[in-house]
N, C-alpha and C positions, 0 to 999 in steps of 0.2 A: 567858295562858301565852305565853312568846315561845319562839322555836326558832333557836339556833344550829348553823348549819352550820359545821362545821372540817375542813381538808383541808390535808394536805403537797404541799409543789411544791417541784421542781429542774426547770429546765428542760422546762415543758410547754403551753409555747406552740398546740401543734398542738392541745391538749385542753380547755384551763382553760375557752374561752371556751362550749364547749358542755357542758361541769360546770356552771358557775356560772350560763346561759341557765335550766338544767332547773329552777333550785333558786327563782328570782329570786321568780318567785310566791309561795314559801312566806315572804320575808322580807322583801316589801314594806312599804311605808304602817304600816313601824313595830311590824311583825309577828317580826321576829326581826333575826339578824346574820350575815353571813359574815365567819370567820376562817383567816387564810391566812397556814403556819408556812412559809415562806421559805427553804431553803438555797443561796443565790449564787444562783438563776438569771442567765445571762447573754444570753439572749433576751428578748423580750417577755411573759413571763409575769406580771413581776408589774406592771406597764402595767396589760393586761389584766383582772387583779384588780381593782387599783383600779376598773378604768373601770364592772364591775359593782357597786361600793361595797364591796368588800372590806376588811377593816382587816387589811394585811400585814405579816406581825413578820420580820425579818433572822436568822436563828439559824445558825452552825453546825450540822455534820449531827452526829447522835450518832448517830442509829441510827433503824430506822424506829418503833419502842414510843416513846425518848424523845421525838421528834419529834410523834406525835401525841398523847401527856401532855401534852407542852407547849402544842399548839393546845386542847386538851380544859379545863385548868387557867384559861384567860384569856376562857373561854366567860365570859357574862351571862346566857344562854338557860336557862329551866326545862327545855329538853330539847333534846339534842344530836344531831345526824344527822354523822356520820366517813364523810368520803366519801371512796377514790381519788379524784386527778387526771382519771385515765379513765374515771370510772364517769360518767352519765346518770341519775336520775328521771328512770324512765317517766309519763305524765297518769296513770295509776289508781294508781300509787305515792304521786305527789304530793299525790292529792285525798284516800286516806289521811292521810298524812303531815298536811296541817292540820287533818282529823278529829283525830287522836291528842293535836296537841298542843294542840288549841284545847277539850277538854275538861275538866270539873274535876277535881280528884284526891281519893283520900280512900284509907284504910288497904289499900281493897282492888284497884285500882290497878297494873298491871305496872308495874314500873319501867323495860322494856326490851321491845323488839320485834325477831325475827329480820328480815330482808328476804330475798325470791330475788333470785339473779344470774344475769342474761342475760348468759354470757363467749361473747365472738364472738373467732372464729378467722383470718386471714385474709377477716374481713367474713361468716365464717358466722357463724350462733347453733350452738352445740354444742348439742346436746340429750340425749346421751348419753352413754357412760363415767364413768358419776360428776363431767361439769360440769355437770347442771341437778337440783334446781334449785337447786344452793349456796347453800345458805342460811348468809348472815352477819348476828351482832349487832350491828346501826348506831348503830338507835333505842335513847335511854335518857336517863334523868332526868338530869339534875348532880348530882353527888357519889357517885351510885350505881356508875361501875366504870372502871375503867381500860384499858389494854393491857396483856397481862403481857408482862414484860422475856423478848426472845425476838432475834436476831438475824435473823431472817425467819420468815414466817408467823405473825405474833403474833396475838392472838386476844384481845378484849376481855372481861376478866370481870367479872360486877355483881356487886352484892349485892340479894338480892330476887328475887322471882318475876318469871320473864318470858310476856308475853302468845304469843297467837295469830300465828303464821306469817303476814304482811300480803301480800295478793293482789297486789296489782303486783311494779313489779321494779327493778333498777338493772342499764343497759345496760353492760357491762363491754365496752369497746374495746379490750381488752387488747394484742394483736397484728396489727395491719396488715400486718406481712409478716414473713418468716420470717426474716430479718432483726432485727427487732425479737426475735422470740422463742429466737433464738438467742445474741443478746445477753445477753437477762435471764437467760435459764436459765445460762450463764456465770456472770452474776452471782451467782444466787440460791445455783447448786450450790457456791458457795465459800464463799457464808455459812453452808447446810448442812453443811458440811467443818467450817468451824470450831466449830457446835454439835458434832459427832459427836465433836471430836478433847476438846472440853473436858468430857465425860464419859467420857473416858480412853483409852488408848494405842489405834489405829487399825491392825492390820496390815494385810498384803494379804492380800485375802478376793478369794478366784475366785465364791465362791456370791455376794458382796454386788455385785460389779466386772461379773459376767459373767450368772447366773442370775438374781438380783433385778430385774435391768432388764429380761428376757425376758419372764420372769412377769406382772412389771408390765403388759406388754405385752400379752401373752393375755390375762388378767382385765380389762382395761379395755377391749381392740378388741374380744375375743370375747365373752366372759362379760356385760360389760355393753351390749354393744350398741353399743360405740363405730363399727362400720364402717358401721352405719345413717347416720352423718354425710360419707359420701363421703371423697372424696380428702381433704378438710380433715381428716376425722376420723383419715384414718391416716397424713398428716404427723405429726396431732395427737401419737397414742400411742406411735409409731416417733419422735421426737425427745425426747419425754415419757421415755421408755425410756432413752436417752440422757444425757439428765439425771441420774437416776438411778445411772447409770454414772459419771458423772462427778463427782459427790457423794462417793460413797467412794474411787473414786481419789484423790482429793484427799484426805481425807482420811488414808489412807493418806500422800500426799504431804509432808503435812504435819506427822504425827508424826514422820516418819524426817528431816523437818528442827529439829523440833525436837531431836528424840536427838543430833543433828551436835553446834546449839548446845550 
């Protein structure tokens, strides 16, 4: 059984090379592949690739679902690990991970494995508020699932039963500095806006602009335990909140531009 790794890159120089470090064991001496879907970076990123034996494709961006269809469809491995840029194999993840795929299959077989994520916050590990232990589905056979078409937070669906929750973890680096996390959430909340506006007209809402981001707030610092993570933790939910906020703004923003045109 061989195991391809696939991963999106733009620009991630500061990451790629301890992604592709973590994984290297799993795909040596002919044991698997690393694949890396490419849009423009203009740093050392995809150097870097290469230099851990990566085979780098050039693409246009579409979006982040086509983008990893695309790495996902050019795999050769019996079984595929989709990694973030910034994620890390932890060793107990890893020493899984060749268990899984260095086994035989037969009918009764998951086709797919959840993994936890370790998301670190300004270099904490969050441990609370609903980020641990995030579990997403990585692990999975070929041919068995995709990403559905989503303009952010897309979510990969199989077909087939999926196994046992695997004990290790994948290090999520997410945000170094708030900085970083003030950016994305920019980003993210506008990709957000344009899901919300293409399920139909978007007004201004006080409860979704004003109340939703609060809420948000309480249930995840109070309710779940978010302030147990210190100052990181109530950066964390107080700009989380924010986000939020600016999600429906936007889209509000957005429809009453469209209405103009």
């Amino acid at each position: 059984m061989r195991l391809s790794v696939v991963i999106i890159t733009c620009n991630e120089q500061a990451n790629i090379a301890r992604t592709l470090a973590s994984v290297q064991p799993l795909v040596a001496d002919g044991k698997g592949e690393i694949l890396a879907v490419d849009s423009g970076s203009t740093d050392g990123t995809v150097e870097i690739a290469k230099s851990f034996g990566a085979k780098v494709f050039g693409e246009e961006w579409r979006g982040f679902a086509a983008q990893k269809n695309s790495a996902i469809d050019k795999a050769t491995g019996d079984w595929i690990l989709s990694l973030d840029a910034d994620e890390e194999v932890d060793p107990e993840l890893a020493g899984e991970l060749a268990e899984k795929t260095s086994a035989s299959a037969d009918a009764d077989t998951p086709v797919a494995f959840f993994i936890q994520r370790k998301n670190l916050f300004l270099g904490r590990w969050i441990r609370h508020g609903g980020f641990w232990p995030d579990e997403k589905l990585r692990l999975f056979r070929k041919g068995s699932g995709q990403f559905e078409s989503r303009a952010v937070h897309e979510d990969l669906r199989v077909h087939g039963r999926t196994g046992k929750i695997l004990q290790g973890a994948l290090i999520h680096h997410s945000y170094p500095t708030l900085s970083d996390y003030i950016e994305h959430m920019n980003r993210y909340s506008s990709l957000g806006a344009e899901m919300a506006v293409a399920k139909g007209k978007r007004g201004f809402s006080f409860v979704d602009i004003v109340v939703r981001p609060w809420l948000t707030f309480f249930y995840n610092y109070f309710i779940r335990l978010g302030f147990l993570d210190g100052r990181e933790g109530l950066l964390l939910h107080l700009y989380h909140a924010a986000y939020v906020s600016w999600k429906y703004a936007k889209a509000w923003e957005l429809s009453r531009r469209k209405e103009v045109a």
